[in-house]
N, C-alpha and C positions, 0 to 999 in steps of 0.2 A: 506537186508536193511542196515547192518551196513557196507558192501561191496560198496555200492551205495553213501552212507554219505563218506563213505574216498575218492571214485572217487570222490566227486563234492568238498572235501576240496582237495583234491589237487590240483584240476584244480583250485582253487580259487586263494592256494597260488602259484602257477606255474604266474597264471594271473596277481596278484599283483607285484610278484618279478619281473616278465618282463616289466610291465607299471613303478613302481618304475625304473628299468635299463633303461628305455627309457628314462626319465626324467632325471634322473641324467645323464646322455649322454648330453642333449639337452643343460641341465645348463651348466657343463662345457665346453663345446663349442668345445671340442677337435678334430679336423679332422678326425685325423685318427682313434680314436675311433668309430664318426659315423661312417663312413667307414664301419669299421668291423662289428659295429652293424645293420649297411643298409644292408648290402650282407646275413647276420645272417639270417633276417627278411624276404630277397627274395628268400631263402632256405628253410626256414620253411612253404614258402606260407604266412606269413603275408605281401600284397601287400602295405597295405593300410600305414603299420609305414614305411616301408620301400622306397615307393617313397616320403612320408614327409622329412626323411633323405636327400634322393638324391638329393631332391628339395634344399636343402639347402646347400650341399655339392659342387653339378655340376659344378658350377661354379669355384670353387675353384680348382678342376682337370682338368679344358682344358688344354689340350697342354699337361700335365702328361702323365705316363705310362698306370695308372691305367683311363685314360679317357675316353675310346675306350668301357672298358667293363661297365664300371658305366653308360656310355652315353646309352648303349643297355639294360641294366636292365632298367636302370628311365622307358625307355620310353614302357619295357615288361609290368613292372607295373602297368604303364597307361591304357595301352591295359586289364591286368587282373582284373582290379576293373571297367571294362569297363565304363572308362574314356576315348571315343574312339575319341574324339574333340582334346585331349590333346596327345595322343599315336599316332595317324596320323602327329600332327605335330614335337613331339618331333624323331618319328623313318623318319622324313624328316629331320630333323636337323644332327640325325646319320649319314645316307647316304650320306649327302653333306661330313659333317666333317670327314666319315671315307672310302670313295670311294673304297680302295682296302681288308676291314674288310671281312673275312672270313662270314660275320652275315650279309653283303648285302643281300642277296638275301631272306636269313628268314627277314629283316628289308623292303626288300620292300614287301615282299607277306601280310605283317602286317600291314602296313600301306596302302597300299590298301585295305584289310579288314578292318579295321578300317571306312572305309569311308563306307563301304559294312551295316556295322551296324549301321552306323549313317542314310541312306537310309530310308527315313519315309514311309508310305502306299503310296502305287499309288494313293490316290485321291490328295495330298499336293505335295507342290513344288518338285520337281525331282531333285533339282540343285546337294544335294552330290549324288545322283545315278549316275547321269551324270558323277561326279567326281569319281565314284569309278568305274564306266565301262572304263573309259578314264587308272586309276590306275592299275585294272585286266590286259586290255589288254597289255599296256608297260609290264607289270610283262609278260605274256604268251610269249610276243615278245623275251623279255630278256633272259626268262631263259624256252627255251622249255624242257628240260630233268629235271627240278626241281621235287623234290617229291610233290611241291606244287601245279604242274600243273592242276591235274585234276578239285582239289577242286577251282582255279583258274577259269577254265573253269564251273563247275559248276555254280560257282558265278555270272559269266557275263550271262549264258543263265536265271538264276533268274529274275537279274538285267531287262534284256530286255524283259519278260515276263510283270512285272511289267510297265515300258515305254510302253508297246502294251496296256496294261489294261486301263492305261490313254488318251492314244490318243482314243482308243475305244470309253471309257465310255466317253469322250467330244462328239465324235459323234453322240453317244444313247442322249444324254442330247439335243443336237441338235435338232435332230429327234424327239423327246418328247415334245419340245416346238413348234418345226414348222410344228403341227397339226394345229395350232390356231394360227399360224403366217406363211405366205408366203415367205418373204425375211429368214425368219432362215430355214425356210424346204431347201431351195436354199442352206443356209450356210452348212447345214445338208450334201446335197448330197456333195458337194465340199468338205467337211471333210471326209468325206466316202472315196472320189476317192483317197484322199491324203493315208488314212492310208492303204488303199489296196494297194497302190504306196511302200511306205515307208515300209509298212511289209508284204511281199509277200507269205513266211512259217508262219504268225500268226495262231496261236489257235483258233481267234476271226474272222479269217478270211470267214468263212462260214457265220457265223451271220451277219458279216459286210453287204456283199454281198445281202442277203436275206433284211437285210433296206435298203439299198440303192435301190432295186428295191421298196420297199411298199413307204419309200420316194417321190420315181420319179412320181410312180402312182398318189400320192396325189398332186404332184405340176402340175403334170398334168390339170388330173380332177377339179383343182381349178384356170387353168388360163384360159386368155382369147382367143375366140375363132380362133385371130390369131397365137398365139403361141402353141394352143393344139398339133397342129401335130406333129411338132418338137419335143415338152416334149414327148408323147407319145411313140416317134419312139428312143427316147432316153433311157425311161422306158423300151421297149419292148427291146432294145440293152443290157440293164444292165441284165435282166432276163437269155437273152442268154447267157451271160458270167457266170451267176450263173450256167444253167443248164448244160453248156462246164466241169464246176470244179466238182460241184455236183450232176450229173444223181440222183440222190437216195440222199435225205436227211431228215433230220430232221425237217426241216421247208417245205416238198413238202405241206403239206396239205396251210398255207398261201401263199406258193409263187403262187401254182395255182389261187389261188384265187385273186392276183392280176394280174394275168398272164388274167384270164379273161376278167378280168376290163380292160386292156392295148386292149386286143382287142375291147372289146364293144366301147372304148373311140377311135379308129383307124376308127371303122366301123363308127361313129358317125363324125365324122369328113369329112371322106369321102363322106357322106351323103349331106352333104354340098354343096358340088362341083359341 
C-alpha cells in the first residue's frame, strides 16, 4: 500500500513539474528552448505537448538547419495522436519542402496511411479511400523494395475490398426495391453487369451473379408480352454464365429455382406463336 502511495505521488509530482516546464516554456517564448522542450516530448512519446510546441515553432525554422527534422516530427505527431487530416497534409508539405530527405519515403508511406485511416465504412462517401488507394499505389510505384511495401499492398487490397462492398451493396439495394418497382429492377440488372465488369476477382462476385439472374427472372415475368422473350432469353444467358463460373454453389438450390421459372416463362412464350 504505501509502495503504491509513493508510485502515484511521484507520478503526480513528475506530472506537475513537467506541465509547470511546459508553461513556463510557452510564457517565455524562447525558441530554442521550445525547441529542445518539443523534441524532449516527441521522445518521451508525449505527442500531444509536443506537436503544440512544433505548431508554434515551425514556422519560425523554415529554411533553418533544424527544419527538415522538426518538419518530420510535427507531422509524425499528427500522425501519432491520430490527427490523421492534419498528418496527411502536413507530411505532404515535408515531401514538397524536403524532396531529397532521407525520411521521404517513410513521409510518403505515412501520409498515404494517413488517408488509409481517415477511409470511413463502405456504406459513406468513398472520396478519401479513393484518395488513399490513389496514395498506396504511387507509394508501391515509387519505392518497390521499401520495407513498407507489403503493408502498402496490404492496404490497397483492404481499400478495394471495401469499394467492391459498396458498389455491391448499391446493387442488392437495387434489387431489393425493384421487386415492387420495374424501372429500378432494370437499374438493378444494369448495376449488376457494371460491377461484374469493374470487379472481375470480387469476393461478391458469385452473389452478384446469382441476383442478377433472380433479377432478370423477375423483369421478365413482369413484362409485357412483347418483350417476354428477349428478357427471358437474357435471364436464361445470365444463368449460364453463373453455371460456366459456378458448377457447384452455394446458392444452386435458388438459382435452380429460377432456372425453372426462365424455362416455364420460354415455354410460355412460345406457346404463343
Amino acid at each position: 500500500m504505501k509502495l503504491r502511495f509513493l508510485t502515484l505521488f511521484t507520478v503526480a509530482i513528475f506530472a506537475l513539474t513537467s506541465c509547470s516546464e511546459y508553461q513556463k516554456v510557452l510564457k517565455e517564448n524562447n525558441l530554442s528552448e521550445m525547441y529542445e522542450l518539443a523534441n524532449r516530448y516527441y521522445e518521451e512519446g508525449d505527442y500531444i505537448r509536443a506537436k503544440r510546441l512544433y505548431e508554434i515553432i515551425a514556422p519560425k525554422y523554415a529554411g533553418r538547419p533544424q527544419g527538415e527534422r522538426l518538419s518530420y516530427f510535427f507531422a509524425d505527431a499528427q500522425f501519432k495522436t491520430k490527427a490523421y487530416y492534419l498528418s496527411s497534409y502536413q507530411f505532404e508539405r515535408f515531401i514538397k519542402a524536403y524532396p531529397s530527405s532521407d525520411k521521404r519515403e517513410e513521409a510518403s508511406f505515412l501520409e498515404a496511411e494517413s488517408y488509409y485511416f481517415m477511409s470511413p465504412r463502405y456504406s459513406l462517401d468513398q472520396t478519401d479511400t479513393d484518395k488513399a488507394l490513389e496514395k498506396l499505389q504511387n507509394f508501391i510505384n515509387s519505392y518497390p523494395n521499401s520495407e513498407y511495401f507489403n503493408r502498402a499492398n496490404e492496404r490497397v487490397q483492404e481499400l478495394k475490398i471495401k469499394k467492391e462492398q459498396k458498389a455491391f451493396e448499391i446493387a442488392k439495394q437495387y434489387d431489393m426495391l425493384g421487386e415492387f418497382n420495374l424501372p429500378v429492377l432494370f437499374s438493378a440488372i444494369k448495376s449488376l453487369d457494371n460491377f461484374i465488369l469493374e470487379f472481375p476477382g470480387s469476393m461478391f462476385r458469385e452473389e452478384a451473379l446469382f441476383i442478377r439472374i433472380k433479377s432478370a427472372t423477375i423483369l421478365a415475368e413482369n413484362s409485357t408480352t412483347n418483350r417476354m422473350a428477349a428478357r427471358y432469353e437474357e435471364a436464361l444467358s445470365y444463368y449460364k454464365d453463373f453455371r460456366k463460373y459456378y458448377p457447384t454453389s452455394k446458392f444452386d438450390k435458388e438459382a435452380e429455382y429460377y432456372f425453372a421459372k426462365i424455362q416455364n416463362g420460354i415455354e410460355f412464350v412460345n406457346s404463343l406463336n
